[in-house]
KEMIDO-744685 format. One record per residue: z, x, y negated of N, C-alpha, C, O in turn. Coordinates in steps of 0.02 Angstrom, whole numbers, plus 50000, padded with zeros to 5 digits. Example, Ala and Ser with C-alpha at 12.3 -4.5 7.8 and 13.67 -1.06 7.14 Angstrom:
% residues 2
+-------+-------+-------+-------+-------+-------+-------+-------+-------+-------+-------+-------+
|   n_z |   n_x |   n_y |  ca_z |  ca_x |  ca_y |   c_z |   c_x |   c_y |   o_z |   o_x |   o_y |
+-------+-------+-------+-------+-------+-------+-------+-------+-------+-------+-------+-------+
| 50390 | 50660 | 50284 | 50390 | 50615 | 50225 | 50390 | 50660 | 50165 | 50423 | 50712 | 50166 |
| 50354 | 50642 | 50112 | 50357 | 50684 | 50053 | 50394 | 50645 | 49998 | 50402 | 50670 | 49943 |
+-------+-------+-------+-------+-------+-------+-------+-------+-------+-------+-------+-------+
***
This chain:
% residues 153
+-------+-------+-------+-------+-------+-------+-------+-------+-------+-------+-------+-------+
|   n_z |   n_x |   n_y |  ca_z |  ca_x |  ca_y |   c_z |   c_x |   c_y |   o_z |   o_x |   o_y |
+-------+-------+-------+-------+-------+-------+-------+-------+-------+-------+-------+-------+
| 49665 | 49749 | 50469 | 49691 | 49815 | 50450 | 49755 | 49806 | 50410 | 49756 | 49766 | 50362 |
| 49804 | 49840 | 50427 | 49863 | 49854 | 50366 | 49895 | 49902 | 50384 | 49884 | 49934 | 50436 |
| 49942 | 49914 | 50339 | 49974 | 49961 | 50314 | 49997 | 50023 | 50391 | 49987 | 50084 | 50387 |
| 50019 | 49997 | 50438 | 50053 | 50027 | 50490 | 49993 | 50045 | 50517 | 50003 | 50105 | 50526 |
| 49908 | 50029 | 50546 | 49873 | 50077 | 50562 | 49827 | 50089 | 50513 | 49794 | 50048 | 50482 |
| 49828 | 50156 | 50505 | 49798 | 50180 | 50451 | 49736 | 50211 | 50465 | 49735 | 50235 | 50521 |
| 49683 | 50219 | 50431 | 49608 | 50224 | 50435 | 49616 | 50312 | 50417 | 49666 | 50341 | 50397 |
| 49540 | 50345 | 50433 | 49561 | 50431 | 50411 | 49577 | 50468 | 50477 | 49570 | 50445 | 50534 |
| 49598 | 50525 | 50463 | 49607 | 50568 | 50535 | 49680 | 50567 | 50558 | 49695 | 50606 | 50602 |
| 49729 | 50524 | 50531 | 49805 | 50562 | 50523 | 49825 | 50494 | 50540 | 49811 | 50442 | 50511 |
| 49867 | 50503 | 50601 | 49907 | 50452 | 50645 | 49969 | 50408 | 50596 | 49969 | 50435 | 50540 |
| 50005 | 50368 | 50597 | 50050 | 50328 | 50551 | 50111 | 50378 | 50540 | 50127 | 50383 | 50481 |
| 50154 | 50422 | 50595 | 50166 | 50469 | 50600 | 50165 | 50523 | 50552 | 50215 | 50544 | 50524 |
| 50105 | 50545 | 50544 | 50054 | 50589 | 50502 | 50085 | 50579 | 50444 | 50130 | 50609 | 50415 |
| 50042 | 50513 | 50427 | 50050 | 50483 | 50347 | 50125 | 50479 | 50349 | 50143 | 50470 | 50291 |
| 50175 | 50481 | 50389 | 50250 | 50438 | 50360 | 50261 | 50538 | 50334 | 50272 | 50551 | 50274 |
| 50258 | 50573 | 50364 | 50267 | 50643 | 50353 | 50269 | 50677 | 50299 | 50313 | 50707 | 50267 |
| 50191 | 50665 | 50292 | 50159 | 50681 | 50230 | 50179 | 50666 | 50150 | 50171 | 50700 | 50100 |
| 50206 | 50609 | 50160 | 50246 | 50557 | 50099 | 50312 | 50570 | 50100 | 50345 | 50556 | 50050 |
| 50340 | 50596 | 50148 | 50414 | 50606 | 50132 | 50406 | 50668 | 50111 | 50458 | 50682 | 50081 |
| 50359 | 50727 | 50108 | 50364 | 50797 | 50121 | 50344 | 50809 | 50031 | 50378 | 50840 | 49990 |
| 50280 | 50774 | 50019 | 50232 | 50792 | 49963 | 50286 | 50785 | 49904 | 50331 | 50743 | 49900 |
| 50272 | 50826 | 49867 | 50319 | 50792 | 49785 | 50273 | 50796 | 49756 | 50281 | 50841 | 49715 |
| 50221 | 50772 | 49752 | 50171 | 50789 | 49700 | 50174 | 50711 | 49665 | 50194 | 50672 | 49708 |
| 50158 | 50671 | 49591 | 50153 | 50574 | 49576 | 50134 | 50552 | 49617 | 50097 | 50574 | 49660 |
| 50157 | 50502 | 49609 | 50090 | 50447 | 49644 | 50038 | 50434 | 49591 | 50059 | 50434 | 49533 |
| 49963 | 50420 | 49604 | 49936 | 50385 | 49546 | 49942 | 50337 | 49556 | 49953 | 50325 | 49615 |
| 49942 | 50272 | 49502 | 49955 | 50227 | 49524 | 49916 | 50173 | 49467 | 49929 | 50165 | 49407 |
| 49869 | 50144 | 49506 | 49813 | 50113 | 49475 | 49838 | 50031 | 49478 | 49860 | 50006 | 49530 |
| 49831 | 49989 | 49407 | 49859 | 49934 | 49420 | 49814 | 49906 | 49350 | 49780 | 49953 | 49330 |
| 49805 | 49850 | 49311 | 49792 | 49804 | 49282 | 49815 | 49779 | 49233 | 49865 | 49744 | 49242 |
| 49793 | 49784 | 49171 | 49829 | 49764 | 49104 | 49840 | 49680 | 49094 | 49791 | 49652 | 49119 |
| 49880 | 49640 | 49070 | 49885 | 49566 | 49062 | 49798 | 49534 | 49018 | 49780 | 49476 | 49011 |
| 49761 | 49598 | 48996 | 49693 | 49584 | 48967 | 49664 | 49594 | 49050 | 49635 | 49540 | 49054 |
| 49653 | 49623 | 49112 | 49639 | 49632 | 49159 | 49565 | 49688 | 49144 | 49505 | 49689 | 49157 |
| 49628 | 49739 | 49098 | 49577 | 49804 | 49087 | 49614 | 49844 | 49152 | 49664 | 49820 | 49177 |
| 49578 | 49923 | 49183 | 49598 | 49944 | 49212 | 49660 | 50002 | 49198 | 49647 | 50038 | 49149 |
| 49715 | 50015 | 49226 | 49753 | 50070 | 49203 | 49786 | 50119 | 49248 | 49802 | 50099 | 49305 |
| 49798 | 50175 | 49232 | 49795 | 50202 | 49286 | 49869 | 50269 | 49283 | 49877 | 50281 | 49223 |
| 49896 | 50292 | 49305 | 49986 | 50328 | 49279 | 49999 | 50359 | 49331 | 49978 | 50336 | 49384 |
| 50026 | 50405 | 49329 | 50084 | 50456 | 49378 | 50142 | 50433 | 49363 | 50162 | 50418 | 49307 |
| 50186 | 50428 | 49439 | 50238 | 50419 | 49425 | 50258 | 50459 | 49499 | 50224 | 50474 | 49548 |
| 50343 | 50472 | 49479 | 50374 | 50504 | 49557 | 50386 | 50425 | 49620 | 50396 | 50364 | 49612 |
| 50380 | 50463 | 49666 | 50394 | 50413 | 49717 | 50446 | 50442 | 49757 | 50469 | 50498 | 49743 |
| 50465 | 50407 | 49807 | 50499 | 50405 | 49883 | 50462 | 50350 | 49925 | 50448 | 50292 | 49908 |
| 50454 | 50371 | 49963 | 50427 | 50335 | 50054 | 50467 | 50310 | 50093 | 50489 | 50337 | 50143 |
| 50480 | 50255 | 50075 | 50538 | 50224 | 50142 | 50473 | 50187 | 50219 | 50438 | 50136 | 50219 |
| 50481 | 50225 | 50258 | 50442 | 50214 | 50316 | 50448 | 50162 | 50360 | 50400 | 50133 | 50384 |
| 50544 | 50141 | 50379 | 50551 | 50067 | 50393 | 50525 | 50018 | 50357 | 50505 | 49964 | 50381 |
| 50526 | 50038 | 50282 | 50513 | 49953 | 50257 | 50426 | 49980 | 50223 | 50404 | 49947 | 50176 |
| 50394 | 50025 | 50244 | 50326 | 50045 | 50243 | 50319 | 50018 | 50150 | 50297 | 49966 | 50125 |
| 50342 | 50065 | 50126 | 50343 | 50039 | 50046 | 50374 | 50134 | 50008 | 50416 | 50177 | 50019 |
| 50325 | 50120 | 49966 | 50336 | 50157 | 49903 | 50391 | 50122 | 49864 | 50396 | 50060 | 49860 |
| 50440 | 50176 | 49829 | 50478 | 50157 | 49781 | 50468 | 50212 | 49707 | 50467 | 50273 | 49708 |
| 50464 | 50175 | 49659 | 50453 | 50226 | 49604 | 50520 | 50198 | 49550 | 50555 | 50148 | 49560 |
| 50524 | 50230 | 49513 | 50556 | 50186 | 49455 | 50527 | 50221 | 49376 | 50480 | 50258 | 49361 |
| 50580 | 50189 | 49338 | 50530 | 50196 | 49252 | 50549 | 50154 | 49215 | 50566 | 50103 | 49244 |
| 50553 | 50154 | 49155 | 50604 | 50124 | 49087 | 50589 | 50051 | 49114 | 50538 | 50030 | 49141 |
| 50661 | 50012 | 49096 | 50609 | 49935 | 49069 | 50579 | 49905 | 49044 | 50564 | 49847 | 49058 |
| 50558 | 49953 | 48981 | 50514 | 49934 | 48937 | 50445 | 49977 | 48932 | 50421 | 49991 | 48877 |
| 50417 | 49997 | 48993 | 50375 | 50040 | 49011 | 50319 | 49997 | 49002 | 50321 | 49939 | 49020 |
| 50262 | 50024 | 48972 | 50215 | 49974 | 48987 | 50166 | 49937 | 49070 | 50125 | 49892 | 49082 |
| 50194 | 49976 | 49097 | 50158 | 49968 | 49162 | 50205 | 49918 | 49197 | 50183 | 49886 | 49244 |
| 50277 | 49907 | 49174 | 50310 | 49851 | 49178 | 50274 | 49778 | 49174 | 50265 | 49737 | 49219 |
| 50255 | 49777 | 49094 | 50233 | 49713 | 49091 | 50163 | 49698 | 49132 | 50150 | 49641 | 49152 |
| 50121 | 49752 | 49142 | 50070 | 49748 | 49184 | 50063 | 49726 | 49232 | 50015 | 49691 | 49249 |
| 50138 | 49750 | 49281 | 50131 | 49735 | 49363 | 50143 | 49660 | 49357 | 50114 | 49618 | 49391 |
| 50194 | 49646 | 49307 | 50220 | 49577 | 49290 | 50171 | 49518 | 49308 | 50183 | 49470 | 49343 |
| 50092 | 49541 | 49262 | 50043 | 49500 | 49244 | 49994 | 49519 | 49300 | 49948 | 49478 | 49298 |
| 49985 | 49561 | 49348 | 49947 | 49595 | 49396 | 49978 | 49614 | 49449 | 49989 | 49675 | 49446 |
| 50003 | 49583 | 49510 | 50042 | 49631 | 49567 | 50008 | 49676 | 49586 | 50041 | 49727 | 49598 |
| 49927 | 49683 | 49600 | 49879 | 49730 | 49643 | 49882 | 49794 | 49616 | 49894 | 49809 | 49557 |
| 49870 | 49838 | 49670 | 49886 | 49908 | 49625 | 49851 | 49927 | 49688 | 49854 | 49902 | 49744 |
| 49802 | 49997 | 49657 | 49779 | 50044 | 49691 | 49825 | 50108 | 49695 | 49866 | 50106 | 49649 |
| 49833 | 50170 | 49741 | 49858 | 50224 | 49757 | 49851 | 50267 | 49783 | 49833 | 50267 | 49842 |
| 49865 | 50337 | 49739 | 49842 | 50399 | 49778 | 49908 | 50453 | 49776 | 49954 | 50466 | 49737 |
| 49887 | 50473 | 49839 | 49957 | 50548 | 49846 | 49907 | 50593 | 49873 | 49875 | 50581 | 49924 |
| 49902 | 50652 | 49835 | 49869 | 50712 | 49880 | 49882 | 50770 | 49841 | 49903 | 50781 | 49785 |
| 49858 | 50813 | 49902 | 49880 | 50871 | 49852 | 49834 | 50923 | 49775 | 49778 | 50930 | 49751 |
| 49871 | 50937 | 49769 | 49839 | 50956 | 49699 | 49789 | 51024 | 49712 | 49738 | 51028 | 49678 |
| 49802 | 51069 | 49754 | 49756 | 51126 | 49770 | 49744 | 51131 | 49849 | 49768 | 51095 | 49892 |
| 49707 | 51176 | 49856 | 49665 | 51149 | 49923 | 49702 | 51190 | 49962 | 49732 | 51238 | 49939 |
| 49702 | 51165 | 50048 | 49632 | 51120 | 50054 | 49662 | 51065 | 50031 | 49723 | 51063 | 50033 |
| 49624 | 51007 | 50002 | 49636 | 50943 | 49993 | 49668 | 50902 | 50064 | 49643 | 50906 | 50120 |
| 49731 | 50862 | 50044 | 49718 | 50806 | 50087 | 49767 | 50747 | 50064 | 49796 | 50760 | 50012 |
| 49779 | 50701 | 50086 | 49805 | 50646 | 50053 | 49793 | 50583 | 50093 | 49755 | 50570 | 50140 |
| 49857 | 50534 | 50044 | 49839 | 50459 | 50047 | 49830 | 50423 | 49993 | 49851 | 50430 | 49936 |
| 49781 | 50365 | 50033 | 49779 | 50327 | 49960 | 49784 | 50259 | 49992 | 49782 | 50254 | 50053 |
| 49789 | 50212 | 49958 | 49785 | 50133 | 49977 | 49801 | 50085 | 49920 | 49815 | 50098 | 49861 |
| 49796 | 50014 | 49960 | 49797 | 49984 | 49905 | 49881 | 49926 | 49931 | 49920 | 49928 | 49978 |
| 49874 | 49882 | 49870 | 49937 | 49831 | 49897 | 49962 | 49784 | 49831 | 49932 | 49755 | 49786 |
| 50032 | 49792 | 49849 | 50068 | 49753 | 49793 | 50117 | 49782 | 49783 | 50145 | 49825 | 49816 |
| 50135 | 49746 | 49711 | 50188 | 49776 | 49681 | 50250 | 49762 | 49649 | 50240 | 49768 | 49589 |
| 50319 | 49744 | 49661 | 50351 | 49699 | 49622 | 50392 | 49749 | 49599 | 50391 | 49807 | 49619 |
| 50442 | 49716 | 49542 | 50476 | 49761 | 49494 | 50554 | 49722 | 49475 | 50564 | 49673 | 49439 |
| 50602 | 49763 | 49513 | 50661 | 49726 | 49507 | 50702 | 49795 | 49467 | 50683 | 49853 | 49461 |
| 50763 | 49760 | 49445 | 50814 | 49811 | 49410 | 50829 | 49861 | 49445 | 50810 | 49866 | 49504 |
| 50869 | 49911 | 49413 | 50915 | 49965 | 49455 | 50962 | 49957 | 49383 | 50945 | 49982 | 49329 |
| 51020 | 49919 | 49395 | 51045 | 49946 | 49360 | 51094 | 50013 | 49365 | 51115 | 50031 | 49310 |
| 51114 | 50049 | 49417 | 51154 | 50083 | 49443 | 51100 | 50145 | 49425 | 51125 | 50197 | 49405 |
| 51034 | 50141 | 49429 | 50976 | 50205 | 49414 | 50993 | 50229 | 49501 | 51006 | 50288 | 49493 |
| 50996 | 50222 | 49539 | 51005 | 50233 | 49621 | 50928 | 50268 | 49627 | 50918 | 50329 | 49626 |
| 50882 | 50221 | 49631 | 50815 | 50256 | 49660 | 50792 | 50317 | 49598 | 50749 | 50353 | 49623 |
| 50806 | 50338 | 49528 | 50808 | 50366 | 49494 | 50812 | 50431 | 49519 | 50770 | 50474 | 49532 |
| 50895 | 50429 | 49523 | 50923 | 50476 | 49546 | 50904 | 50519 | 49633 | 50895 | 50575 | 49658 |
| 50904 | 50484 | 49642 | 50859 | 50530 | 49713 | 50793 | 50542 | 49690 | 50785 | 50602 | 49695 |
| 50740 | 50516 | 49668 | 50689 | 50538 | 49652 | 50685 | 50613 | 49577 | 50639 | 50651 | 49561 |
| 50755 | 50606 | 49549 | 50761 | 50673 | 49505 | 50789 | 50729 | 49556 | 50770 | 50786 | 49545 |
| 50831 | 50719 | 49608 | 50844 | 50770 | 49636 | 50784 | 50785 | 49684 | 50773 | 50845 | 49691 |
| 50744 | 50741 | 49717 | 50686 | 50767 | 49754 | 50650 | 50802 | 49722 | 50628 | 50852 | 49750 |
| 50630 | 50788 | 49649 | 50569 | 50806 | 49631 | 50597 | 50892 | 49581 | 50572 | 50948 | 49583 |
| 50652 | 50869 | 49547 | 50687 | 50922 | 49511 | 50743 | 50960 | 49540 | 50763 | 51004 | 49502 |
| 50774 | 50956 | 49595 | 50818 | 50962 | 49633 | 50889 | 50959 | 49621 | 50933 | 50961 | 49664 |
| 50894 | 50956 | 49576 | 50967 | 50903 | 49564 | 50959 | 50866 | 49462 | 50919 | 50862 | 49416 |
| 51020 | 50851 | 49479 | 51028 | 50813 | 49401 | 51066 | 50846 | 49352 | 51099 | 50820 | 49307 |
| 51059 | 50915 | 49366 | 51083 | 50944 | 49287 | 51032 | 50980 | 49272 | 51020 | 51038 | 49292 |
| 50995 | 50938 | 49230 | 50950 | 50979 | 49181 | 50953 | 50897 | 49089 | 50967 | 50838 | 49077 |
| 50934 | 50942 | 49065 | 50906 | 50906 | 49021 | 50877 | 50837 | 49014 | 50897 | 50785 | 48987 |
| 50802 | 50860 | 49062 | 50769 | 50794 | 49070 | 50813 | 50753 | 49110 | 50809 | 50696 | 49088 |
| 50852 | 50755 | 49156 | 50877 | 50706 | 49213 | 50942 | 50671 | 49166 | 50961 | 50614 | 49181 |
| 50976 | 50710 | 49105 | 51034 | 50689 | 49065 | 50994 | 50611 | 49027 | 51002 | 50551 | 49033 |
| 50956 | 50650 | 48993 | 50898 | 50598 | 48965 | 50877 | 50545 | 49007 | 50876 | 50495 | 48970 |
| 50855 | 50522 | 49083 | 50820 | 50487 | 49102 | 50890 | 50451 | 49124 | 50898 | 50390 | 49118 |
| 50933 | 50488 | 49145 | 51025 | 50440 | 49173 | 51038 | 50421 | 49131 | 51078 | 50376 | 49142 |
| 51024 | 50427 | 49052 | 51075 | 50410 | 48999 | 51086 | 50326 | 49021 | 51047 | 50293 | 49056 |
| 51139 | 50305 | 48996 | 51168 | 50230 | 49003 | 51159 | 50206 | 48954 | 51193 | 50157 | 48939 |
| 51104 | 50230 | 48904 | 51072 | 50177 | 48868 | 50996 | 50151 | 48891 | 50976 | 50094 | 48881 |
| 50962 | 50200 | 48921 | 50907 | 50175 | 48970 | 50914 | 50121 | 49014 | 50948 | 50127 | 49064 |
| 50886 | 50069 | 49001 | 50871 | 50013 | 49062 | 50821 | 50049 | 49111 | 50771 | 50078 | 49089 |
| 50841 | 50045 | 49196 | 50787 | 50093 | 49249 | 50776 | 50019 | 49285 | 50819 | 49976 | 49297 |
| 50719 | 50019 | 49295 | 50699 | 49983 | 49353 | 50676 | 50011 | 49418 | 50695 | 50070 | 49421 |
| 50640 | 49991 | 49474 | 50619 | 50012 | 49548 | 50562 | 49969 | 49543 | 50566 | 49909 | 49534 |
| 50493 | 50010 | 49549 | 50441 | 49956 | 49577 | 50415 | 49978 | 49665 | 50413 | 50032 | 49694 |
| 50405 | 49930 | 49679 | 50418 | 49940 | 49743 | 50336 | 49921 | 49753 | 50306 | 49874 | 49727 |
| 50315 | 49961 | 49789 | 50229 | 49960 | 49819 | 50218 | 49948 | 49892 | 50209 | 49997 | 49927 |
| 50217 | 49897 | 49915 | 50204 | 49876 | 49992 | 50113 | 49878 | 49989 | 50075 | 49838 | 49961 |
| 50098 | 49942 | 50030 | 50026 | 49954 | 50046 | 49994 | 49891 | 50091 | 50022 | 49866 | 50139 |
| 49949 | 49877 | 50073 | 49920 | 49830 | 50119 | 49868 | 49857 | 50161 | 49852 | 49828 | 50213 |
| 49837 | 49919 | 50140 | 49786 | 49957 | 50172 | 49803 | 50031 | 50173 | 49819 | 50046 | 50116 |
| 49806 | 50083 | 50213 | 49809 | 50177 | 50210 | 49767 | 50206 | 50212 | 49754 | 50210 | 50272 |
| 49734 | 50231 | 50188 | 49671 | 50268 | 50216 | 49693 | 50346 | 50191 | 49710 | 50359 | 50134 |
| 49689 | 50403 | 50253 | 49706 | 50469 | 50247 | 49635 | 50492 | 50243 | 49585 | 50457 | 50254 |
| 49636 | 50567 | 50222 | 49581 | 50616 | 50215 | 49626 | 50680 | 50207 | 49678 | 50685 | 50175 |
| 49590 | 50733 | 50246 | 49618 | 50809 | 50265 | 49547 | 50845 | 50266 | 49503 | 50831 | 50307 |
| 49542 | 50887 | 50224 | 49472 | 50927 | 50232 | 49504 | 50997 | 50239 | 49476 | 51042 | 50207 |
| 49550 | 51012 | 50271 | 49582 | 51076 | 50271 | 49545 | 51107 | 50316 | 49545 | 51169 | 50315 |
| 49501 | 51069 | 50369 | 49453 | 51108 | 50412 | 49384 | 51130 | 50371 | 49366 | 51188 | 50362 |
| 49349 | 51066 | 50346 | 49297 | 51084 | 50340 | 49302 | 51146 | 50263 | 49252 | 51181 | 50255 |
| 49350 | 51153 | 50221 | 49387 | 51196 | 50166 | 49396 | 51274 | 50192 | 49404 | 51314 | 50147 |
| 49397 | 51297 | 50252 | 49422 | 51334 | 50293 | 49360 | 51354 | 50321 | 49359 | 51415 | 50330 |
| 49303 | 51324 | 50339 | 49247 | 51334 | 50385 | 49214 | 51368 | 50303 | 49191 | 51424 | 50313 |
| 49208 | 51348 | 50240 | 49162 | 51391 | 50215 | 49194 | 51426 | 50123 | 49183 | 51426 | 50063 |
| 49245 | 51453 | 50187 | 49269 | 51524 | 50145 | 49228 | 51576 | 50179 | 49232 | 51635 | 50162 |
+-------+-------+-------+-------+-------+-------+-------+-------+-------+-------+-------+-------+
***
């Protein structure tokens, strides 16, 4: 099993859709350097050629030093009110610079729709170090209960 056929009712197709469309975090479940469990929202983007999540987040984030000491990371995208449906999976995770804030910046205009507000002045500032962690799924598994959600209204 990996990443390109995905387990659930929703074709690879499906899932590439769904991830470019959703703005809702990712959760994103990963492992403390004690190998306690931890678990965070963060914004994403879906790049579908290279079948990888991209997030980014300070360099001195703590989930930084985590992935550092832990690549494995669990993941969920779904939606927040019903009907429910979503992805989740699992994989790896590495964490390289941005210094330019590139994946930042598209992920403030996706999620906020552009970069003049407040928060986006704050997260561009050029005293922030941004990094990109990048999540290559090793497993997909979809779920859509929008039928059976629908059958008992």
């Amino acid at each position: 099993m990996d990443a390109s056929d995905p387990t659930g009712p929703w074709s690879r197709d499906r899932v590439d859709d769904f991830l470019a469309d959703a703005t809702v975090p990712v959760r994103l479940s990963c492992r403390t350097p004690a190998d306690d469990l931890w678990m965070l929202s963060l914004w994403y983007e879906w790049d579908p050629e290279a079948t990888e999540l991209r997030c980014a987040t300070s360099a001195d984030a703590d989930v930084v030093r985590f992935l550092r000491a832990h690549d494995d990371v669990a993941f969920e995208i779904s939606t927040n009110d019903p009907p429910y449906r979503g992805v989740r999976g699992r994989g790896t995770a590495t964490v390289e610079p941005d210094a330019e804030k590139t994946v930042l910046r598209r992920l403030i205009t996706r999620y906020l729709g552009d970069t003049d507000s407040e928060l986006a002045e704050r997260l561009l500032s050029p005293d922030r170090d941004e990094v990109v962690i990048r999540i290559r799924p090793e497993r997909l598994h979809t779920w859509d209960y929008a039928a059976r959600m629908k059958q008992s209204k």
